[in-house]
LOPAMAR-130825 format. One record per residue (C-alpha): residue number from 1; residue in three letters; z, x, y. Coordinates in nm, 3 decimals. Layout:
BEGIN
ATOM   k   r       z       x       y
ATOM NUM Ala       Z       X       Y
...
% end
This chain:
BEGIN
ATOM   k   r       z       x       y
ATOM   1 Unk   0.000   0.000   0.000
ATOM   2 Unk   0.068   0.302   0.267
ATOM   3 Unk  -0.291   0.426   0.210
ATOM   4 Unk  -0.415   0.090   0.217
ATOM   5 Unk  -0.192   0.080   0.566
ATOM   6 Unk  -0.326   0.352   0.686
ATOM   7 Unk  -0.682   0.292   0.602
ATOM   8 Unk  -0.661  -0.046   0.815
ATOM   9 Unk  -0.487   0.141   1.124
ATOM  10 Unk  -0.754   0.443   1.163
ATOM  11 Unk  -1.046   0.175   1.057
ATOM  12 Unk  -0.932  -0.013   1.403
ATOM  13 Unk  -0.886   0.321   1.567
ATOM  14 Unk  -1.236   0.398   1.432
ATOM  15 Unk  -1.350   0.092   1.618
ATOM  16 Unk  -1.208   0.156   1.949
ATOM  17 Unk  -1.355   0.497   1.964
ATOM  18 Unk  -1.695   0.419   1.924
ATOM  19 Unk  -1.641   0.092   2.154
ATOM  20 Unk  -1.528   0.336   2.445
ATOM  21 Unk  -1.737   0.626   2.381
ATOM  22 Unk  -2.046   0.416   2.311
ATOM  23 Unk  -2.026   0.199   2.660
ATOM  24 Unk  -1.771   0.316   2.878
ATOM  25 Unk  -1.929   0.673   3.036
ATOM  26 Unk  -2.289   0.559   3.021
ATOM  27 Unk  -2.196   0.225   3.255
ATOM  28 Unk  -1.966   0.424   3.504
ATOM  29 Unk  -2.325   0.640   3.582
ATOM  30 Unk  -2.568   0.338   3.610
ATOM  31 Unk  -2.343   0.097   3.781
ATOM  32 Unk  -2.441   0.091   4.119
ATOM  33 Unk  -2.827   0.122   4.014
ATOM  34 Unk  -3.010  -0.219   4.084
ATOM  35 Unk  -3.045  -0.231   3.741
ATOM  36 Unk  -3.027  -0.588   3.538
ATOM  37 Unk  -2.701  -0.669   3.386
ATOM  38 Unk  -2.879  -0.627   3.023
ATOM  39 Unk  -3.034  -0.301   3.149
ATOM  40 Unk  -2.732  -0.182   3.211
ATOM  41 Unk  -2.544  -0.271   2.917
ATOM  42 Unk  -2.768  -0.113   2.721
ATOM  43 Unk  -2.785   0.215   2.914
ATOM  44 Unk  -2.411   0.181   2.846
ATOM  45 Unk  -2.515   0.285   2.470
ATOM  46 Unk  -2.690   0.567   2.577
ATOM  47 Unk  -2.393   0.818   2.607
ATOM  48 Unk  -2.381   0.843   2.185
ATOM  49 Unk  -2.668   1.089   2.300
ATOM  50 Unk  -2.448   1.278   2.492
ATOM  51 Unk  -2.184   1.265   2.254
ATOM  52 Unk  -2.414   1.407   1.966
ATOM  53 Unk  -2.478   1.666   2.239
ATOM  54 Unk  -2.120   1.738   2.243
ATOM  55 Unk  -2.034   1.753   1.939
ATOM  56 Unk  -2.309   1.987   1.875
ATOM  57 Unk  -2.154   2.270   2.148
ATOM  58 Unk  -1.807   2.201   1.970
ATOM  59 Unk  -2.017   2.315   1.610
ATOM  60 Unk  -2.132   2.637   1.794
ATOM  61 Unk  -1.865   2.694   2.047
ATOM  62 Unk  -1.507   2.594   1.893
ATOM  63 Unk  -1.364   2.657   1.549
ATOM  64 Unk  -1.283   2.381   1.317
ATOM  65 Unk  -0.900   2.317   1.366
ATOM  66 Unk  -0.997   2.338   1.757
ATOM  67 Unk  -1.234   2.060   1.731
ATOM  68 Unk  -1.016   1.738   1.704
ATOM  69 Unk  -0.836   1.824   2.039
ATOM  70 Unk  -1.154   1.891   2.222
ATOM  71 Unk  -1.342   1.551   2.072
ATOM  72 Unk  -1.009   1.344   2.139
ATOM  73 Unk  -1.037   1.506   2.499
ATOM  74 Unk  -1.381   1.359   2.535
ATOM  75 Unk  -1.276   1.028   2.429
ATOM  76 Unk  -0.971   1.036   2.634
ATOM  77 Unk  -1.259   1.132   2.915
ATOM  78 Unk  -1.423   0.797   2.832
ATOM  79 Unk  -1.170   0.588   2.832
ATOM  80 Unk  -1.109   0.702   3.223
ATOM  81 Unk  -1.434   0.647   3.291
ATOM  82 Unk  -1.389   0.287   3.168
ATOM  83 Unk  -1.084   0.224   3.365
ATOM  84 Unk  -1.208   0.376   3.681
ATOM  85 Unk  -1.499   0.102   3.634
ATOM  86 Unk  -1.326  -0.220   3.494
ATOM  87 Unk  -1.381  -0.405   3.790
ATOM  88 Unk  -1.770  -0.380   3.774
ATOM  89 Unk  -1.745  -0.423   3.393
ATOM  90 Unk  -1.554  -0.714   3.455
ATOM  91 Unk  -1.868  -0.822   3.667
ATOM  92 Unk  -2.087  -0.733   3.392
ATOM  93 Unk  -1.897  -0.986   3.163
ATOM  94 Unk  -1.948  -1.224   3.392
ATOM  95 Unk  -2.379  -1.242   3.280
ATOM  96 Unk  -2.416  -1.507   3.037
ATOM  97 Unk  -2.694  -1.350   2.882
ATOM  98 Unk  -2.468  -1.030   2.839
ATOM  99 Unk  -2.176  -1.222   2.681
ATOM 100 Unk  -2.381  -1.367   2.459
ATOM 101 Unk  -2.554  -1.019   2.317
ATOM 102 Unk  -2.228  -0.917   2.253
ATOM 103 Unk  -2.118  -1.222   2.087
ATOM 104 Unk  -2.367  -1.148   1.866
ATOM 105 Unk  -2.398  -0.776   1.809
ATOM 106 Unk  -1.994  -0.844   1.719
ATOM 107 Unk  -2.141  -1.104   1.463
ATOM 108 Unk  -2.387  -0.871   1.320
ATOM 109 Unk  -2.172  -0.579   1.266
ATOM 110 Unk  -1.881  -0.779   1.122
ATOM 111 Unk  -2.165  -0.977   0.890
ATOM 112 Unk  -2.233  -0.606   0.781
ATOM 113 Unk  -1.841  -0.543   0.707
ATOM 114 Unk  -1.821  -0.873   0.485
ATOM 115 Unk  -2.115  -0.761   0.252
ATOM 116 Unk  -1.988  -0.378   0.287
ATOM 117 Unk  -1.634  -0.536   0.141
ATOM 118 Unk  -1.838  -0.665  -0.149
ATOM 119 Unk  -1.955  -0.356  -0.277
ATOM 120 Unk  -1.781  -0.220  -0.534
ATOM 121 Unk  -2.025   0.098  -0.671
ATOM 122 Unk  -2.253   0.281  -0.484
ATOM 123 Unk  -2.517   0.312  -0.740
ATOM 124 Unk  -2.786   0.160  -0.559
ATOM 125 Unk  -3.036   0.202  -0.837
ATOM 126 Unk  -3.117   0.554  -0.785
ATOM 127 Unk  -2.985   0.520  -0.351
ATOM 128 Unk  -2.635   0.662  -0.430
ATOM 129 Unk  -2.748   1.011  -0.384
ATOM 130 Unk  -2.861   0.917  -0.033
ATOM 131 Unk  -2.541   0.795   0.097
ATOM 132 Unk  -2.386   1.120  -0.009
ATOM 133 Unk  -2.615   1.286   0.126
ATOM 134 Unk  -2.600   1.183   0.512
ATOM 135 Unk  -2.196   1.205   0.423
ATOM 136 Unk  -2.188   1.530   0.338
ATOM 137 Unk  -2.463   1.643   0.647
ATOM 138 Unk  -2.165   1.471   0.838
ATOM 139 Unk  -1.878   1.713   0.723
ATOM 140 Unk  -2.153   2.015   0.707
ATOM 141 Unk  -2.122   1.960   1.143
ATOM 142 Unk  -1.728   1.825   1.050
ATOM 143 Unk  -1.615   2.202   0.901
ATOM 144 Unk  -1.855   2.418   1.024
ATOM 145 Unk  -1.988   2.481   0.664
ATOM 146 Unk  -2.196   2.808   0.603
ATOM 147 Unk  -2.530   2.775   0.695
ATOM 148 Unk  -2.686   2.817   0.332
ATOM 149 Unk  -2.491   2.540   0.227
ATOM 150 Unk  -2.719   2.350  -0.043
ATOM 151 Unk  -2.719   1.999   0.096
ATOM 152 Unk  -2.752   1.704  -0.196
ATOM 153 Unk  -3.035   1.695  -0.338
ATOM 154 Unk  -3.163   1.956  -0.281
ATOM 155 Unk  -3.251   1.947   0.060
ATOM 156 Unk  -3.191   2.211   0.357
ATOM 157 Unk  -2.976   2.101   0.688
ATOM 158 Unk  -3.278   2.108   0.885
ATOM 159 Unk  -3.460   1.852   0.640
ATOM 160 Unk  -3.359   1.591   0.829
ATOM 161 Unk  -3.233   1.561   1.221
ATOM 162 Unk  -2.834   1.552   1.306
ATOM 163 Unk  -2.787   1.304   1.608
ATOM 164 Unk  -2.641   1.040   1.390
ATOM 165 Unk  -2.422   1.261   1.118
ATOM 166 Unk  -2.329   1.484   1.420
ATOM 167 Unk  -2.189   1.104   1.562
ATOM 168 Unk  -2.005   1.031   1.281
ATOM 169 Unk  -1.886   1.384   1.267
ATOM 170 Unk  -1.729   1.317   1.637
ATOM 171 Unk  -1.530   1.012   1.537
ATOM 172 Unk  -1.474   1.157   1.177
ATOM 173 Unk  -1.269   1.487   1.333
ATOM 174 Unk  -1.045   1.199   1.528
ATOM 175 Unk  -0.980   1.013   1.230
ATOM 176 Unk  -1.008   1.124   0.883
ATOM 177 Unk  -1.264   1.242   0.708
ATOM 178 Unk  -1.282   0.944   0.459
ATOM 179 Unk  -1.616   0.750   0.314
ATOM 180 Unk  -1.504   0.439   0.393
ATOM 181 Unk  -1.467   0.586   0.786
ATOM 182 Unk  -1.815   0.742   0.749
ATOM 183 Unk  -1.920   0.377   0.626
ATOM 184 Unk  -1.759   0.166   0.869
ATOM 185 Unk  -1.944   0.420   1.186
ATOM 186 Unk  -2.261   0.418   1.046
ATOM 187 Unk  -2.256   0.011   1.040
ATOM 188 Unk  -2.174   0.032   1.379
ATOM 189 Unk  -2.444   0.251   1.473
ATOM 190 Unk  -2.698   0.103   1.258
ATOM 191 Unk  -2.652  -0.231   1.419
ATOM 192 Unk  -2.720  -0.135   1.773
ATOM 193 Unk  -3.035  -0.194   1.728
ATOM 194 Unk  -2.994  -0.552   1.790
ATOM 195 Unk  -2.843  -0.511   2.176
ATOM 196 Unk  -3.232  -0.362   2.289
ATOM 197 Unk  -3.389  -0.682   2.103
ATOM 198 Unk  -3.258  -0.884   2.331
ATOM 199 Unk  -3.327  -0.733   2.591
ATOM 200 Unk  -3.688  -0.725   2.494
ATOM 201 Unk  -3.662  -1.137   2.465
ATOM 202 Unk  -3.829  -1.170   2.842
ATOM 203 Unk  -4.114  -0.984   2.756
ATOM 204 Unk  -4.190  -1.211   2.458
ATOM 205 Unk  -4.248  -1.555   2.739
ATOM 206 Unk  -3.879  -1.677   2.705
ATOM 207 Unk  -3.839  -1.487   3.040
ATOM 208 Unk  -3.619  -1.804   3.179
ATOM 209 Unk  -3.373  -1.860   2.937
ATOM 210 Unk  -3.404  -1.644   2.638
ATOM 211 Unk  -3.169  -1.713   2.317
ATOM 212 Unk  -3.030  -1.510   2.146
ATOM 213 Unk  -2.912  -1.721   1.835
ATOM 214 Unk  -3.233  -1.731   1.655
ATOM 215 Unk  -3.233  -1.350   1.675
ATOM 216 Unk  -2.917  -1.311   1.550
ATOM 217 Unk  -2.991  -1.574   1.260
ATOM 218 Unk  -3.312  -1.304   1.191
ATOM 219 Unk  -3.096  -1.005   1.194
ATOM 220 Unk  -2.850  -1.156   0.959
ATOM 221 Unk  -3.063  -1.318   0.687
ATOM 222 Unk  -3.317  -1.030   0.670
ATOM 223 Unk  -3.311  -0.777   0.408
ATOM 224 Unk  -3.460  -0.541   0.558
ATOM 225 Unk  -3.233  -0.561   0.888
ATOM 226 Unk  -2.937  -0.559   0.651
ATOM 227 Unk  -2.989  -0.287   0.452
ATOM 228 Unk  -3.044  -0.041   0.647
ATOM 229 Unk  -2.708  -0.191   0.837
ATOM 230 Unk  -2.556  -0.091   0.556
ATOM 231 Unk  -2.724   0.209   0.424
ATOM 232 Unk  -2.617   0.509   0.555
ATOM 233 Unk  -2.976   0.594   0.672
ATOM 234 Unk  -3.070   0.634   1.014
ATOM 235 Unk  -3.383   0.488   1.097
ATOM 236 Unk  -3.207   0.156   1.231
ATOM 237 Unk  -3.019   0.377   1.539
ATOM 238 Unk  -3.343   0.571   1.565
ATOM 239 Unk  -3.519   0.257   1.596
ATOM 240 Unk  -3.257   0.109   1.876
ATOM 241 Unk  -3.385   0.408   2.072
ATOM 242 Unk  -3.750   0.329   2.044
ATOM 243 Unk  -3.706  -0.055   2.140
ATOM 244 Unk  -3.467   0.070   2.403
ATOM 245 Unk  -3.755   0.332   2.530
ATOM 246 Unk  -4.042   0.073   2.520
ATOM 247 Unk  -3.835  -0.137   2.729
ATOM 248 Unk  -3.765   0.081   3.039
ATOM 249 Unk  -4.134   0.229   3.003
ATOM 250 Unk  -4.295  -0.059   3.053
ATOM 251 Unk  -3.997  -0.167   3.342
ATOM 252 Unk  -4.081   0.125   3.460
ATOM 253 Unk  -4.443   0.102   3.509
ATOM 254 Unk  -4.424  -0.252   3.631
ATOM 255 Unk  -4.192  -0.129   3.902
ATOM 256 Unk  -4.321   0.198   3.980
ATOM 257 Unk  -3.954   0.329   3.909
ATOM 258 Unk  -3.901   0.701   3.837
ATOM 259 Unk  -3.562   0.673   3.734
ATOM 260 Unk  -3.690   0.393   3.457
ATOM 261 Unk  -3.959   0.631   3.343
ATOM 262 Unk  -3.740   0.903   3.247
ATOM 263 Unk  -3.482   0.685   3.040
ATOM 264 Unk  -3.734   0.550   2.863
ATOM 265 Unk  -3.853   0.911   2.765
ATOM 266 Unk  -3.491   1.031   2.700
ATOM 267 Unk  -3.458   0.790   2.469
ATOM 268 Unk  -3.751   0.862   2.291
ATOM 269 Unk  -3.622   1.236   2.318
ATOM 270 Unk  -3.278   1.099   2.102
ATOM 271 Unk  -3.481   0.851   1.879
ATOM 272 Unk  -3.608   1.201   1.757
ATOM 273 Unk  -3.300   1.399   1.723
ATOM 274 Unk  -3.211   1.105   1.514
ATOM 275 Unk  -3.466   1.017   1.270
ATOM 276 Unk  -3.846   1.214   1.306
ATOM 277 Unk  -3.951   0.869   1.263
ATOM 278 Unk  -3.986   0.790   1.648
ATOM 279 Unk  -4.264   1.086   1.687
ATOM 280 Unk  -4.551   0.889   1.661
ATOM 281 Unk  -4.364   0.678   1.946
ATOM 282 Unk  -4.284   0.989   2.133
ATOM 283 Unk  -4.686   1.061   2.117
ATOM 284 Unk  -4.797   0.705   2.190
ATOM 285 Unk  -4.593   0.673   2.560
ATOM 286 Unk  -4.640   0.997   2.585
ATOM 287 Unk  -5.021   1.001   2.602
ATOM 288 Unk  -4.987   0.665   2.780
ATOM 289 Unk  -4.813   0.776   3.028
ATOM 290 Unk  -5.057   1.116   3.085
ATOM 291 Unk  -5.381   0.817   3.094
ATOM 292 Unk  -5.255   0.514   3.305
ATOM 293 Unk  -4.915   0.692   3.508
ATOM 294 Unk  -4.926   1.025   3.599
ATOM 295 Unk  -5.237   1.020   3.811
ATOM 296 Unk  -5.180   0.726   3.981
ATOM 297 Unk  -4.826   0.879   4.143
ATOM 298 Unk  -4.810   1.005   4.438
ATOM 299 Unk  -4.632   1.298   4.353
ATOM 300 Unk  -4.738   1.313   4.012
ATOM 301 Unk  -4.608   1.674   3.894
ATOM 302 Unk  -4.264   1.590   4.019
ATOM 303 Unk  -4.236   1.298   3.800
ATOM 304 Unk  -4.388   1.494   3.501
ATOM 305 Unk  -4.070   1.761   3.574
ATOM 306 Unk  -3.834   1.454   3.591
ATOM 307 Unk  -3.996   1.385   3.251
ATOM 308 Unk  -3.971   1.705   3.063
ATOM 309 Unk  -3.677   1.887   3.200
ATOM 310 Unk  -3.457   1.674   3.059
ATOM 311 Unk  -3.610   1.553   2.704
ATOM 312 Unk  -3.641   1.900   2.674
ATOM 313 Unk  -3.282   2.048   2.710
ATOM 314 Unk  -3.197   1.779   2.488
ATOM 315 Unk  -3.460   1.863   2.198
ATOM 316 Unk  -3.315   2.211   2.262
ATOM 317 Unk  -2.992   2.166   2.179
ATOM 318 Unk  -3.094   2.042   1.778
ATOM 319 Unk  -3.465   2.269   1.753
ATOM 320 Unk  -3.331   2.570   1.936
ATOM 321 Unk  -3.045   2.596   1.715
ATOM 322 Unk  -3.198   2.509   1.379
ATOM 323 Unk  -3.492   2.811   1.469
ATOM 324 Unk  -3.225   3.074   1.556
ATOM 325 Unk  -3.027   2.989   1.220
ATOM 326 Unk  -3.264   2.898   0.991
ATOM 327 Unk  -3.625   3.011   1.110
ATOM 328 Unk  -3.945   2.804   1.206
ATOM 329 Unk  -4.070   2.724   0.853
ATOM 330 Unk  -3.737   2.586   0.750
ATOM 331 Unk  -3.690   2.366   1.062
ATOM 332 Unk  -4.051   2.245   1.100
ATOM 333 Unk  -4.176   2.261   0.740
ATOM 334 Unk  -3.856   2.150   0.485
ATOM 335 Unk  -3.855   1.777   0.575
ATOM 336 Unk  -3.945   1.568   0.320
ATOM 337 Unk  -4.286   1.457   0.452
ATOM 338 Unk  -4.408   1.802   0.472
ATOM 339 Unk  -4.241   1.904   0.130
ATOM 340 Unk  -4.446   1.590  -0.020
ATOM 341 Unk  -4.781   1.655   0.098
ATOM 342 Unk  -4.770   2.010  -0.044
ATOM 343 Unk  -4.701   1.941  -0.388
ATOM 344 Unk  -4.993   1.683  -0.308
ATOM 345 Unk  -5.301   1.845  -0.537
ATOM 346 Unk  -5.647   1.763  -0.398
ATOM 347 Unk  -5.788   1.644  -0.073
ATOM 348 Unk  -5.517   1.474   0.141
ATOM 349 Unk  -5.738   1.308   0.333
ATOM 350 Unk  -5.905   1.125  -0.008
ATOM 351 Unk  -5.611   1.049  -0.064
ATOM 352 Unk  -5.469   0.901   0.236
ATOM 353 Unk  -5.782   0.722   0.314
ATOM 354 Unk  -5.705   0.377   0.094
ATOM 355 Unk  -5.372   0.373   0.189
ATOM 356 Unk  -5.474   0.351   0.527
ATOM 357 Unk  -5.749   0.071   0.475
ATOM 358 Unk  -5.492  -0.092   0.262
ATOM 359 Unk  -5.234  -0.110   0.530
ATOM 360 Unk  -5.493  -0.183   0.826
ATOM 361 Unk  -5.721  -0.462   0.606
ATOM 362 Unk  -5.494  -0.582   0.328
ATOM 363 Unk  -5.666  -0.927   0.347
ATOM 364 Unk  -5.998  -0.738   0.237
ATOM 365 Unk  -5.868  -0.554  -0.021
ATOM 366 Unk  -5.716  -0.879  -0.140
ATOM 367 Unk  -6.019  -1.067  -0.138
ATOM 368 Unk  -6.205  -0.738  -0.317
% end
């Protein structure tokens, strides 16, 4: 019953950390900007960025038994920031359309909690592995494990990005380094992705009164939504950031605003660092933004530098790292995508070719 006890008090502790450090520094920056209530709730998520960035100077910087007084500095950091702004977040509260994107992301994530309680074996016909995995790339950041250390199955560290392990590595080093912790932060992470959704309501014509309910009833009874909620995978918080950067790019450009324009490439910049799903994104606005933006500015180079500068310091801080430790091939060429094609024998192209038509025309390959 004590470890039962105790499970219960540092889940909730759990909880309040990544409700303070997730929203509280991020809206004490953007609360004077003429920003949209949902804007800048949303931009309130955006400091798990700079926690990741954090946590990845503490794995370079501090030793190990230095590292939970440094992390529960930053959080104590937070929590100022929050005070220091609870009269505009009380204002914030005040949005109906806000209040009721929280009601729901608190719906979603403890729907995720009730079918998390109902697991009883991670087998997950052949998935178990995974969730180990990502665990144990969590306590790799967590105690500062030697840099040749094998990662499960097989893989090296640089196989796969850190944002989101280096996140749960930050709350993990002010808890306990438990599963069920590593769990519980994950769900909470993975189910972000719903706050940019609604945001992204207006630009799908329900612009005067947009709802979230039927969203929420879409996130809850999908299966694909769902498990990745509860997998341990992070393509779902990679995918917050790419909804998140659409939005403000396309704000942005609408409004000619600078400041919108570089958020939405930031974001793209952590959707990255956290899964190197959100590339072909990254290349999409990116060459968008070269065609239809960047000549049409007055000052077009200072934008660019607004652009860059930033996305790069942050890419930096993983890629820079990864090269000096490990070397170019390992961080470039040991993901699994690259690792697959190569044991590929023949012409990848051939190969590639039908699954391409397939995905493009499946109604013709159907009918054929």
């Amino acid at each position: 019953m004590v470890i039962l006890y105790m499970l219960i008090l540092q889940l909730g502790l759990l909880l309040c950390l990544l409700l303070v450090c997730s929203l509280a520094p991020g809206f004490y920056c953007v609360r004077r900007l003429p920003w949209s209530p949902m804007e800048k709730l949303l931009r309130r998520c955006r400091p798990v960025a700079h926690t990741a960035l954090s946590r990845i100077v503490g794995h370079l910087l501090l030793p190990p038994r230095e590292n939970s007084g440094a992390f529960a500095a930053v959080s104590l950091i937070c929590l100022l920031l929050g005070i220091l702004a609870r009269k505009d977040l009380a204002g914030l509260l005040r949005s109906f359309r806000v209040r009721r994107a929280l009601s729901g992301q608190a719906f979603l994530l403890l729907w995720a909690a009730v079918m998390l309680a109902m697991i009883r074996h991670y087998s997950g016909l052949g998935w178990g592995s995974d969730w180990l995995e990502h665990f144990q790339r969590s306590l790799f950041f967590l105690h500062h494990f030697p840099a040749n250390t094998p990662i499960l199955g097989g893989y090296q560290l640089p196989a796969r990005p850190p944002m989101m392990n280096v996140l749960a590595a930050f709350f993990l080093a002010q808890t306990q380094d438990r599963f069920a912790l590593f769990q519980m932060a994950s769900a909470f992470l993975n189910v972000l992705v719903f706050l940019p959704c609604c945001l992204m309501l207006p630009a799908l014509g329900l612009a005067r009164r947009p709802r979230t309910l039927p969203l929420v009833a879409l996130f809850a009874l999908s299966p694909v939504v769902m498990e990745n909620a509860m997998y341990t995978w992070t393509k779902s918080l990679s995918a917050f950031f790419v909804v998140l950067a659409f939005w403000f790019y396309l704000a942005g450009w609408r409004k000619n605003d600078r400041l919108r324009l570089a958020a939405a490439f930031l974001a793209l910049s952590a959707g990255l660092l956290v899964h190197y799903s959100a590339g072909p994104y990254c290349v999409l606005l990116g060459l968008d933004y070269l065609v239809r933006v960047f000549r049409k500015r007055p000052r077009p180079w200072r934008g660019w530098a607004a652009v860059v500068v930033p996305c790069g310091l942050l890419l930096a801080t993983w890629f820079g790292w990864s090269v000096s430790v490990y070397g170019l091939k390992a961080t470039f060429q040991s993901n699994t995508s690259v690792t697959a094609a190569q044991r590929y024998r023949g012409n990848t192209r051939r190969g590639s070719a039908p699954t391409w038509w397939i995905r493009l025309c499946p109604m013709c390959c159907e009918a054929g």
